[in-house]
C-alpha positions as CSV (number, residue, x, y, z in Angstrom):
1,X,110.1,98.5,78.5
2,X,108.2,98.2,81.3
3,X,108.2,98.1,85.3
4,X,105.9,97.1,87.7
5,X,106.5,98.9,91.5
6,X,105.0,97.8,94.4
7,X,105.0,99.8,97.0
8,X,104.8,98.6,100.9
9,X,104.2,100.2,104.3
10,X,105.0,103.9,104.5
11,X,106.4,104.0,100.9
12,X,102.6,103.9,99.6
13,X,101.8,106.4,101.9
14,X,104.0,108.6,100.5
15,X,103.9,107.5,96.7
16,X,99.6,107.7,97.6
17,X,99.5,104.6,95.8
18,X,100.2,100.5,96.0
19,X,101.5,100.3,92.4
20,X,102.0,101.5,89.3
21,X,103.7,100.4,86.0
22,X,106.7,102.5,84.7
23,X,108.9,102.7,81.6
24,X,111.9,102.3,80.9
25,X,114.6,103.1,78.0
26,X,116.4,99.7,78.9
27,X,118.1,97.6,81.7
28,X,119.3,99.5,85.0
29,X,121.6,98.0,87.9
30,X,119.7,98.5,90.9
31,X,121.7,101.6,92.3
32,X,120.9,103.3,89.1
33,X,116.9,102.4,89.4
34,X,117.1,103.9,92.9
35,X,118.4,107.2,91.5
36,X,115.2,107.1,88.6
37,X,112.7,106.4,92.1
38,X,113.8,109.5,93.3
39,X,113.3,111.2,90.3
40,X,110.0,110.2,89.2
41,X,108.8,109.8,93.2
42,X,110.8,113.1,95.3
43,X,108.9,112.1,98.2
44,X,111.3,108.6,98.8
45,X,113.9,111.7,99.5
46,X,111.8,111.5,103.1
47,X,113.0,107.9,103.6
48,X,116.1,106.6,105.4
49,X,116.4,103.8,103.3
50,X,114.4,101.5,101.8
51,X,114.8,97.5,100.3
52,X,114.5,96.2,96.5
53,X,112.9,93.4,95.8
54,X,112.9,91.9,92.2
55,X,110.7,89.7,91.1
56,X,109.6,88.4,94.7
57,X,113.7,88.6,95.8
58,X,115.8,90.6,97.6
59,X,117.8,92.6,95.5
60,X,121.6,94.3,95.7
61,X,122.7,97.2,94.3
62,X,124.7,95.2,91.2
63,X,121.2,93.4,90.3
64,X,119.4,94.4,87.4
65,X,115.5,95.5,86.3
66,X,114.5,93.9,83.3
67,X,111.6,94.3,81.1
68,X,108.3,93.0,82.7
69,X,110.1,92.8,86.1
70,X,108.0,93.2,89.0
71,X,109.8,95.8,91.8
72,X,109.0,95.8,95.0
73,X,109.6,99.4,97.2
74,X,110.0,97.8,101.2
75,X,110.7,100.0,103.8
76,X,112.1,98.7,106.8
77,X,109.6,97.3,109.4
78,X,109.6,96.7,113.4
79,X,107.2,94.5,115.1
80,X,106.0,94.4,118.3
């Protein structure tokens, strides 16, 4: 199945890209998704933390990625 990340702000930076499609072997809560980021993408390791969005929401850790979802990568922002 498939997965589309977006990545915002610093996490592009580091990923050296704004998206890219993934697959997956099937359905993942959120906390377990986070583990795969880190996996496929070592250099989120250099991040604090980091927000999922799903589809356009804010996701928690008990939500899951579906097939076709679209996941957003959002690291924390300040403004001025």
């Amino acid at each position: 199945m498939n997965v589309q990340l977006l990545f915002f702000g610093i996490t592009a930076d580091l990923i050296n890209t704004s998206s890219v499609t993934i697959e997956l072997e099937n359905s993942l809560l959120v906390k377990d998704f986070k583990e795969l980021l880190l996996a496929k993408f070592p250099q989120l390791k250099n991040m604090q933390s980091y927000a999922i969005a799903i589809n356009e929401v804010y996701a928690t850790n008990q939500d899951i990625v579906k097939e076709n979802d679209v996941v957003a990568i959002i690291p924390p922002v300040s403004g001025g």
